[in-house]
ZAMARGU-4260 file (C-alpha; in steps of 0.2 Angstrom, whole numbers, plus 5000, padded with zeros to 4 digits):
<rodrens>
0) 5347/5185/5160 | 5338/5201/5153 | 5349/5214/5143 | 5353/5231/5155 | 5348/5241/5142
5) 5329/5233/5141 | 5329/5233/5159 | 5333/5251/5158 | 5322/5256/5144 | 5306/5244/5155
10) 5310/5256/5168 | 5310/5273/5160 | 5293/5270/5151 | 5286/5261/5167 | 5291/5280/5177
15) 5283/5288/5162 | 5267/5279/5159 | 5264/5268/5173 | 5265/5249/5172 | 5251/5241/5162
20) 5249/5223/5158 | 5237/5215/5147 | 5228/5199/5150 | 5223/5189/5137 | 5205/5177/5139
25) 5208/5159/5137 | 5198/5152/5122 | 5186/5139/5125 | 5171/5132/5112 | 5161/5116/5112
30) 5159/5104/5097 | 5142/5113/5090 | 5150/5131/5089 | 5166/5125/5081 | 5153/5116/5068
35) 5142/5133/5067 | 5158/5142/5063 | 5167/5129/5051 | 5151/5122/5043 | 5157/5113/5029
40) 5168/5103/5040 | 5153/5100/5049 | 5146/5084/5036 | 5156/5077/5024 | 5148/5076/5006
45) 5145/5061/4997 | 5161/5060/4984 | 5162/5069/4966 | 5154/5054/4955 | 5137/5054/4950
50) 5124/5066/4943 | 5122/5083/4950 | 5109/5086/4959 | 5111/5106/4967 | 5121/5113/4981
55) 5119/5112/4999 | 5112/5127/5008 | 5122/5130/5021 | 5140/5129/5016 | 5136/5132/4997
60) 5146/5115/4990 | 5137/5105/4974 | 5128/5091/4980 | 5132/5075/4971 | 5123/5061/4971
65) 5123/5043/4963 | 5114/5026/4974 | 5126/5016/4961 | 5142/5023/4965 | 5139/5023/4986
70) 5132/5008/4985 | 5139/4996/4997 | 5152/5008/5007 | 5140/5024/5010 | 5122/5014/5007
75) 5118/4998/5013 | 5102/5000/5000 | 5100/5010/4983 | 5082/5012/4986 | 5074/5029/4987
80) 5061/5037/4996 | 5054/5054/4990 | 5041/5064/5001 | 5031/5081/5001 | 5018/5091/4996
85) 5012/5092/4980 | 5019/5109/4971 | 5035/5108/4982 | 5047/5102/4965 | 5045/5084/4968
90) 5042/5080/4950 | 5056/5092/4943 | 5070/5083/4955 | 5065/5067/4946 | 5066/5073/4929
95) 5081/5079/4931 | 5090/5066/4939 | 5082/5052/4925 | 5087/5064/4913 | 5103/5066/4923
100) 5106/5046/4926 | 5104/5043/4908 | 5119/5051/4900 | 5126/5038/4908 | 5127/5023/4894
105) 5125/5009/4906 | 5108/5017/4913 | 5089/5013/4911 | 5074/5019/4918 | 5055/5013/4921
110) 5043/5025/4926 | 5025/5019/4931 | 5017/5038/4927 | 5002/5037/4938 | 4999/5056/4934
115) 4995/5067/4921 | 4983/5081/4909 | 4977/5085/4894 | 4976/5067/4890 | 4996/5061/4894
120) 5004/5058/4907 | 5015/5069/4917 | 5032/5063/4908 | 5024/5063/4891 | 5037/5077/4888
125) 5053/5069/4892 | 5050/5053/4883 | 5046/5066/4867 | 5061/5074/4871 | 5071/5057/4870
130) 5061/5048/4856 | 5049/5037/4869 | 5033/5032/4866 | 5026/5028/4884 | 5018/5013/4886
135) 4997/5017/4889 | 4989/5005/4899 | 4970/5011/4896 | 4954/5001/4897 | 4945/5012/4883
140) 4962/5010/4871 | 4964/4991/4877 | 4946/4986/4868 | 4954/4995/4851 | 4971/4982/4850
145) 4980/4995/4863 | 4993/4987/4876 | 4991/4972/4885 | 5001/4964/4900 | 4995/4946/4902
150) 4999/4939/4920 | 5001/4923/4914 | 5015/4926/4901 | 5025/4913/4898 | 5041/4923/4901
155) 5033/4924/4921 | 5038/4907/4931 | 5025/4897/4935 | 5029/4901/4953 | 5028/4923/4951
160) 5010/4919/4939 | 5001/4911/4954 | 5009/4923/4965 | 5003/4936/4956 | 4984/4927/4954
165) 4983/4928/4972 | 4989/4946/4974 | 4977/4952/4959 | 4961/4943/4969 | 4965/4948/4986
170) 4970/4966/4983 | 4952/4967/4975 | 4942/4958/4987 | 4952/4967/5004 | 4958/4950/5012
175) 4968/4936/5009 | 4962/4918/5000 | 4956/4905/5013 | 4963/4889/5009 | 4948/4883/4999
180) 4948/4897/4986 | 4967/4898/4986 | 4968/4878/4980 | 4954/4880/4967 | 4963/4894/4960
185) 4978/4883/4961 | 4970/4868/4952 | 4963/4879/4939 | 4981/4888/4936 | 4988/4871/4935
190) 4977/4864/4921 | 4977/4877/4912 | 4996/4879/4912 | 5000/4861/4905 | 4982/4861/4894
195) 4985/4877/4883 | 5002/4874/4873 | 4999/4881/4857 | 4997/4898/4863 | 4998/4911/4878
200) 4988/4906/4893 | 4977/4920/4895 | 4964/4924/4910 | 4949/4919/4902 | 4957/4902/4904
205) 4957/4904/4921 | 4940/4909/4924 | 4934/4898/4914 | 4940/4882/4924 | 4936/4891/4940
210) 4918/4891/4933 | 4922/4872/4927 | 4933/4862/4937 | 4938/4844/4934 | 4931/4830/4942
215) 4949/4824/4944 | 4952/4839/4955 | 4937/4835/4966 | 4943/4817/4969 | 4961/4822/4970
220) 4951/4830/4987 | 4940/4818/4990 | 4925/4831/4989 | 4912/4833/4977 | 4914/4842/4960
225) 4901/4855/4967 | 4908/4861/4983 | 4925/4863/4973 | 4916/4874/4961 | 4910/4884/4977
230) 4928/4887/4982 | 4932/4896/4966 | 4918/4906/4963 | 4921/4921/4971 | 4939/4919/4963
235) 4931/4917/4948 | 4920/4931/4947 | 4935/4944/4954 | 4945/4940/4939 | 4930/4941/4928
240) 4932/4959/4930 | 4949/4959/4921 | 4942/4951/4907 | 4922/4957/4904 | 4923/4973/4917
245) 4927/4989/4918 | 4947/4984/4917 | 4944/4973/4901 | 4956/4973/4887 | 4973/4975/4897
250) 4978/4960/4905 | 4966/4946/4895 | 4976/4941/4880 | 4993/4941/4875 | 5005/4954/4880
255) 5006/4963/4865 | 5022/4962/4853 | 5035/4976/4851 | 5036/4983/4870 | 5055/4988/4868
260) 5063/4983/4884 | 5079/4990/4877 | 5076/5008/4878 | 5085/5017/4887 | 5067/5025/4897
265) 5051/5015/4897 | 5037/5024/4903 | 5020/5016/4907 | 5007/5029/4905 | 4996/5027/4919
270) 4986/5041/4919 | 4969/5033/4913 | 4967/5023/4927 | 4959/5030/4942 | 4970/5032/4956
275) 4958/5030/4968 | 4951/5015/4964 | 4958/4995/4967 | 4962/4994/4948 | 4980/5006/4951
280) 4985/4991/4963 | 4979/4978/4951 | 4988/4987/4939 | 5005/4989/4948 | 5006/4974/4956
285) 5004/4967/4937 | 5016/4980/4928 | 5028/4974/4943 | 5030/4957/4941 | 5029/4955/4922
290) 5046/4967/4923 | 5054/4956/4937 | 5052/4942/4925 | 5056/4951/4909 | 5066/4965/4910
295) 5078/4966/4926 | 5090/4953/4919 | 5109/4948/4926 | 5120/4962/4915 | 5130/4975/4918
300) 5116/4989/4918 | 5110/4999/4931 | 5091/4999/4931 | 5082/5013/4940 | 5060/5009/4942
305) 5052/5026/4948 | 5034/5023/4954 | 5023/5040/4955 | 5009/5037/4968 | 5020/5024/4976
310) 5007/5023/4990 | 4996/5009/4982 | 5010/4998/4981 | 5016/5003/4999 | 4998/5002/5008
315) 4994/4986/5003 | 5000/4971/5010 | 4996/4960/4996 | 5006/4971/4983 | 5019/4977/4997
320) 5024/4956/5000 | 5028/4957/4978 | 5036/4971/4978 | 5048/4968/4994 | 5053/4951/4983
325) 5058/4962/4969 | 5068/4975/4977 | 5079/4962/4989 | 5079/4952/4973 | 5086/4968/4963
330) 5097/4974/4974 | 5111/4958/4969 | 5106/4964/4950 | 5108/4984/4951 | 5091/4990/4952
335) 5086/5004/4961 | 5070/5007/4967 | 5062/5027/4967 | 5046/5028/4979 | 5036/5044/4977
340) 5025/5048/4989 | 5015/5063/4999 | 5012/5058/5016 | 5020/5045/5024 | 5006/5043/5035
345) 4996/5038/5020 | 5007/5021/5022 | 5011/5019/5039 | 4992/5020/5048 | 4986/5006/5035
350) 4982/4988/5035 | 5000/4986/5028 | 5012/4992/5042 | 5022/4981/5044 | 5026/4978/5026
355) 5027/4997/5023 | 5039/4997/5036 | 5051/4985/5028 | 5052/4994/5012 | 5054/5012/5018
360) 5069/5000/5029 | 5076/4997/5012 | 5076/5016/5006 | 5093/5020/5014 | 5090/5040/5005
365) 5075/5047/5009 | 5072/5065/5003 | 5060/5076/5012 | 5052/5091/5006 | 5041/5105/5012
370) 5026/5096/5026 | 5014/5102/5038 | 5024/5102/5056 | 5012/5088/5062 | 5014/5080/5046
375) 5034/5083/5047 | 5035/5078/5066 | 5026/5061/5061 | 5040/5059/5046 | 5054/5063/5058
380) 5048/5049/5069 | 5047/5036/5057 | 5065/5040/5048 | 5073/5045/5062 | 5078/5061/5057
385) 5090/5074/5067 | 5077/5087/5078 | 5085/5100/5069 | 5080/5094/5051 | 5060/5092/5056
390) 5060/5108/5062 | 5066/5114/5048 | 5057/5103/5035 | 5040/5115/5036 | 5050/5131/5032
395) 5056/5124/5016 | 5053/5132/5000 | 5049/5124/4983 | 5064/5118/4975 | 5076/5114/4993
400) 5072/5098/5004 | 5080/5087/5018 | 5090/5073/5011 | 5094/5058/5021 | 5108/5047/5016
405) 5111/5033/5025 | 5114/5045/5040 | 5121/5060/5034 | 5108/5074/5032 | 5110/5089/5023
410) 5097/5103/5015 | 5098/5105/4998 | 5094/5119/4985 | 5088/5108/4968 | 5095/5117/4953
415) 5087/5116/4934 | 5097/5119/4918 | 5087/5132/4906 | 5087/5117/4895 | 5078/5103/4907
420) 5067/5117/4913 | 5053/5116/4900 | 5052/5098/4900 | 5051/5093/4920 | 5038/5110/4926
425) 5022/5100/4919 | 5010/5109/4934 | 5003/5123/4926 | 4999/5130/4941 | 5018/5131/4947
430) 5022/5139/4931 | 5008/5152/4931 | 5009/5159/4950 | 5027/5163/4945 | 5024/5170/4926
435) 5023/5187/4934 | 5041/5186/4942 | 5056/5194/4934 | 5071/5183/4935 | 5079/5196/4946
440) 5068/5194/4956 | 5066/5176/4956 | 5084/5174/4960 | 5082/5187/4974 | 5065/5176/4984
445) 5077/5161/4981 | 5092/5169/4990 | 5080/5173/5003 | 5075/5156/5005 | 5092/5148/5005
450) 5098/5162/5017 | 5083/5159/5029 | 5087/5138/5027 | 5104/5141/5031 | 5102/5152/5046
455) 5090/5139/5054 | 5104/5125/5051 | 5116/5136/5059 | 5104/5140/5073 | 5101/5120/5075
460) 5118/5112/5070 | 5122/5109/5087 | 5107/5097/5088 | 5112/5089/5078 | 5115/5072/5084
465) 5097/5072/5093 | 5084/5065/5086 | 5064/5065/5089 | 5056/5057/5101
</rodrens>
C-alpha cells in the first residue's frame, strides 16, 4: 500500500501540472547492428603468439600471426597464398614477416627470388643485411664454375630422380611422355645409375645412353635396338638443352660443394632466368625436389619455402604433381609453404586446374590485396570469401589487404619498422611516387585509407556470413 503522503504529494502536482506519463520504446537490434556497434566482438583474433604482422582496420587491435602456432586447432594447413597487384606492398609483407619469423631460433627460410634489378634479385638486401650470400642460378655464371644443381644427385632417391626426369622433359615439350619415351628414359636412368659409381651421375650420362642404348634393353622388350633408340630421341634431345643449350652449366655436373643448408635464410637468386620462358619451371621444379631430398629433414625446425612468381609452379601440371608431394609430405615435418602470385586467374584457366586447385586447397590463409573488381569477383569465387570482403578488395590501398584464415577474415593495415623499411621497399618506383610526401602527411592519406576501409566493413559487416555466388 502507497504512503498517504505520496499519494497526497501525486495529487497536488497532478492538480498543478497535469498528469504526464512517459513511455519508453522497447529496444530491439539484429545480429549485424549488434556486430556494427560492438566490432571487435564481431571476429575473434588469432591469439597473442607469433610475429606481428599490423593491426586490423576496423576495431584497431594488433594482428598476430604465426601458421606454426595455429597449426592443427585454427589451420588444418600452414600453407599460404599471397595475391595482388604489383605495387600493392606484397613484397614488403614478406620481408617483414621472414625477417620477422627469424628471430625465432628454431626458424629457417627459402626463398626462390624470381625477381630483381640492377643485376640482384629483389632480396639481395635482406640476405646483406643477415650475412647471406643468395644462391645465383645463371646460365652465363654457370659456364664460369658458378652454382650447379644436379637432378641426379645422389642425395635424391632413385624414385624423386626419375620423377623429376620426367617433369624436366614434359614441362619442356607441353605434354606428358608416351609410354615408349617414358621406358627408354627409364632404362637409360637405370643403367646409368648402377654403371657410374665413382662419381655423381650427371645428365650427360643420360643423354648419352638415350642416344646409345643397350642391346640388352631392346631384348629385354623384344624389339630391335633401333626402334628403342627412336623412343628416346626426342627425350634425348630435350635434355640436351640442359647440358649444350641455352640453360647449360646449371644442372650438368655435380651440385656444387659448400651450399649451406644451415643458414638460417637460403636464397636462390633467380633473377637471370627469364620468367617467361620454360627454363623457370625447369628451374623450379629442380631447386624443389633437390631441397625435398636435402634440406627438409625430420627435426625440430620450422621451415618456411617462399616462391616469388609462384604461378609456374601452380600452372603447370607436371611441376604442380611435384610440388603437391612436397607440401603434403612437409606438412608432417613443419614446412610451410608461401605462394606469391598476381592473379589467380593466371592459375586457374590453365592446363593445370585441377592441380592448381588442390594446392590453393592446401593454403588454409590466403591474403588478398588491392585487384580489379572482375579480377576480385573471380578471387572471391574461387576462395570463397565473405560478399563484403570482394567488395571491398578493389578499394584497398598499398599496405592493407584481406586476410583469410581458415575462415576468419579480417582487413588488415601492414605496419613497417623504420628499421626494416630500407631493406623490404626494393621498387623504386613505390619509393619515388612517395619521395615528395611529408610524413605528416603520409600518416594523414594512411588514416584516410584505414578510416575509408573501416567504414566499408561497418557498412558490410552484416554480410558477413554471405558469400559469392
Amino acid at each position: 500500500m502507497r504512503d498517504p503522503l505520496s499519494v497526497v504529494t501525486d495529487a497536488f502536482t497532478s492538480f498543478l501540472f497535469g498528469k504526464v506519463e512517459t513511455t519508453r520504446l522497447p529496444v530491439r537490434t539484429s545480429t549485424g547492428q549488434a556486430q556494427a556497434v560492438y566490432l571487435p566482438t564481431a571476429a575473434p583474433g588469432l591469439g597473442d603468439s607469433g610475429v606481428i604482422i599490423g593491426r586490423e582496420v576496423y576495431s584497431g587491435k594488433g594482428y598476430i600471426y604465426d601458421p606454426f602456432q595455429l597449426y592443427g586447432q585454427q589451420l588444418p594447413a600452414p600453407h599460404w597464398l599471397v595475391l595482388g597487384e604489383s605495387g600493392n606492398g606484397k613484397s614488403a609483407l614478406e620481408k617483414t614477416y621472414v625477417l620477422r619469423q627469424l628471430r625465432f631460433r628454431d626458424r629457417q627460410v627459402v626463398v626462390l627470388d624470381a625477381q630483381g634489378e640492377d643485376g640482384v634479385g629483389e632480396w639481395n638486401l635482406v640476405a646483406q643485411e643477415l650475412g647471406i650470400t643468395p644462391i645465383r642460378l645463371d646460365p652465363m655464371a654457370a659456364l664460369d664454375h658458378g652454382i650447379r644443381l644436379n637432378p641426379l644427385d645422389p642425395s635424391i632417391t632413385t624414385t624423386g630422380q626419375l620423377a623429376l626426369l620426367r617433369t624436366i622433359i614434359e614441362v619442356a615439350m607441353g605434354h606428358g611422355l608416351d609410354e615408349r619415351a617414358g621406358f627408354a628414359l627409364k632404362v637409360a636412368h637405370a643403367y646409368v645409375n648402377e654403371s657410374v659409381v665413382e662419381r655423381q651421375p650427371v645428365l650427360s650420362d643420360i643423354v648419352e645412353r638415350l642416344r646409345h642404348p643397350e642391346p640388352e634393353s631392346a631384348e629385354a622388350m623384344n624389339v630391335a635396338i633401333d626402334d628403342v633408340r627412336a623412343w628416346g630421341l626426342d627425350v634425348a634431345l630435350v635434355l640436351d638443352r640442359l647440358v649444350d643449350g641455352d640453360l647449360r652449366g646449371m644442372f650438368d655436373g655435380p651440385t656444387t660443394v659448400g651450399i649451406d643448408l644451415d643458414a638460417p635464410l637460403i636464397v636462390f637468386d633467380l633473377s637471370h632466368i627469364d620468367r617467361n620462358s620454360i627454363a623457370m619451371p625447369i628451374l623450379m621444379a629442380i631447386v624443389g625436389v633437390w631441397l625435398e631430398h636435402t634440406w627438409i629433414r625430420p627435426d625440430r625446425k620450422k621451415r618456411i619455402f617462399l616462391v616469388e612468381e609462384a604461378w609456374h609452379i601452380i600452372n603447370s601440371p607436371f611441376v604442380a604433381q611435384l610440388f603437391q608431394r612436397l607440401l603434403k609430405f612437409g606438412r608432417r615435418l613443419g614446412l610451410s609453404f608461401v605462394a606469391v602470385v598476381h592473379h589467380l586467374s593466371d592459375v586457374v584457366d590453365g592446363a593445370a586446374a585441377k592441380e592448381a586447385a588442390a594446392i590453393l586447397k592446401m593454403a588454409s590463409t590466403r591474403t588478398i590485396y588491392a585487384q580489379k573488381a572482375d579480377e576480385a569477383r573471380a578471387t572471391g569465387r574461387v576462395l570463397g570469401l565473405p560478399r563484403w570482403a570482394v567488395e571491398i578488395i578493389p578499394t584497398l590501398t598499398p599496405g592493407i589487404a584481406v586476410w583469410d584464415v581458415n575462415g576468419n577474415v579480417q582487413v588488415v593495415k601492414h605496419l613497417v619498422t623504420e628499421t626494416e623499411r630500407p631493406l623490404v621497399f626494393t621498387d623504386r618506383a613505390m619509393t619515388e611516387s612517395s619521395a615528395d610526401l611529408t610524413d605528416d602527411a603520409l600518416r594523414a592519406a594512411e588514416r584516410e585509407a584505414e578510416e575509408r576501409a573501416a567504414a566499408f566493413v561497418e557498412q558490410h559487416v552484416g554480410d558477413s556470413e554471405s558469400t559469392v555466388a
